[in-house]
C-alpha positions in Angstrom: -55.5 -86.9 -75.2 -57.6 -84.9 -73.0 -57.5 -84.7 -69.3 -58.8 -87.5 -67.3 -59.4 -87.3 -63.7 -59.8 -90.2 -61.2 -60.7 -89.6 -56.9 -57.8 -91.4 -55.0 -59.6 -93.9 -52.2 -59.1 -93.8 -48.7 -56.6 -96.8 -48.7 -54.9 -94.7 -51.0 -55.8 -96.5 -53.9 -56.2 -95.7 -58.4 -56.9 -97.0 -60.9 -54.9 -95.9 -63.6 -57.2 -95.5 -66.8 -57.6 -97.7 -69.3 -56.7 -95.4 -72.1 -53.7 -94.9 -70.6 -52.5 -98.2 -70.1 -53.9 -98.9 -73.4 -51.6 -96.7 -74.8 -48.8 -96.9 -72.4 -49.1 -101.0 -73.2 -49.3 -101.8 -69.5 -50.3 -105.1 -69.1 -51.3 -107.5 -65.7 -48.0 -108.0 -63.8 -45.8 -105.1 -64.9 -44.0 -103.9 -62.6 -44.2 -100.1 -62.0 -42.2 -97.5 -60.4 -43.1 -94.0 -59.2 -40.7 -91.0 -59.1 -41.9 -87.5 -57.5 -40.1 -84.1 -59.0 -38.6 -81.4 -57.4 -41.6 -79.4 -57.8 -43.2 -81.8 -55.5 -46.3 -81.8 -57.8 -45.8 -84.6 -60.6 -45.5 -88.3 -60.3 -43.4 -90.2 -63.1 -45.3 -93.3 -63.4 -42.8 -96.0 -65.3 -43.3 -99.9 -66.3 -40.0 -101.2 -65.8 -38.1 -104.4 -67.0 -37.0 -107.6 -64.9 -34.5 -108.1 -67.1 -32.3 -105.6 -69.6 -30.4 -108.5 -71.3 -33.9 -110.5 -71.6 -34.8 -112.3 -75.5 -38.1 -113.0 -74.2 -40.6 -110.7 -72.0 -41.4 -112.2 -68.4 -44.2 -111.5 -66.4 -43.4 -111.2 -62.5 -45.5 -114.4 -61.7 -43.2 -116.2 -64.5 -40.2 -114.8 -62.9 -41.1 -115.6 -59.3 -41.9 -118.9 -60.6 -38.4 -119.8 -60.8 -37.1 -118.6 -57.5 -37.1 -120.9 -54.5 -39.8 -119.7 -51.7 -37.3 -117.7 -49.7 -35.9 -115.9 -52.5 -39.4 -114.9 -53.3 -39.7 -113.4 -50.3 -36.8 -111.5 -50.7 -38.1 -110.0 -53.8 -41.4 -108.7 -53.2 -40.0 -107.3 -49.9 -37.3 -105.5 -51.5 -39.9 -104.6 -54.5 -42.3 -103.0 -51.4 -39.7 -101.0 -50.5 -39.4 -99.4 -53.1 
């Protein structure tokens, strides 16, 4: 795949390419986490489970779904933080 190159907004904002995510099979609602290496130059972008024991994928708005309001609280502040 060749090289594609997006501008990161002001509000420090992008849009990860469709190709990519194509391929990748991101999808609306995975949940993503970002890793920086020790050269300080590369990002590891990775979609990442709610559940490793799981039969059946969950989105996060499925997920949240079942959790009383505070404990949804909890988890998108402790998802924020990191």
């Amino acid at each position: 795949m060749p090289k594609i190159y997006r501008v990161f907004g002001k509000r420090g904002r992008i849009t990860i390419p469709y190709e990519i995510r194509q391929k990748v099979g991101l999808s609306y609602n995975d949940i993503l986490s970002f890793c920086d290496s020790t050269d300080g130059k590369t990002v590891l972008l990775r979609r990442e489970k709610i559940c490793n024991d799981c039969k059946n994928e969950v989105t996060l708005a499925e997920f949240l779904d079942t959790l009383s309001e505070e404990q949804q609280r909890a988890v998108l502040v402790c998802l924020s933080v990191k």
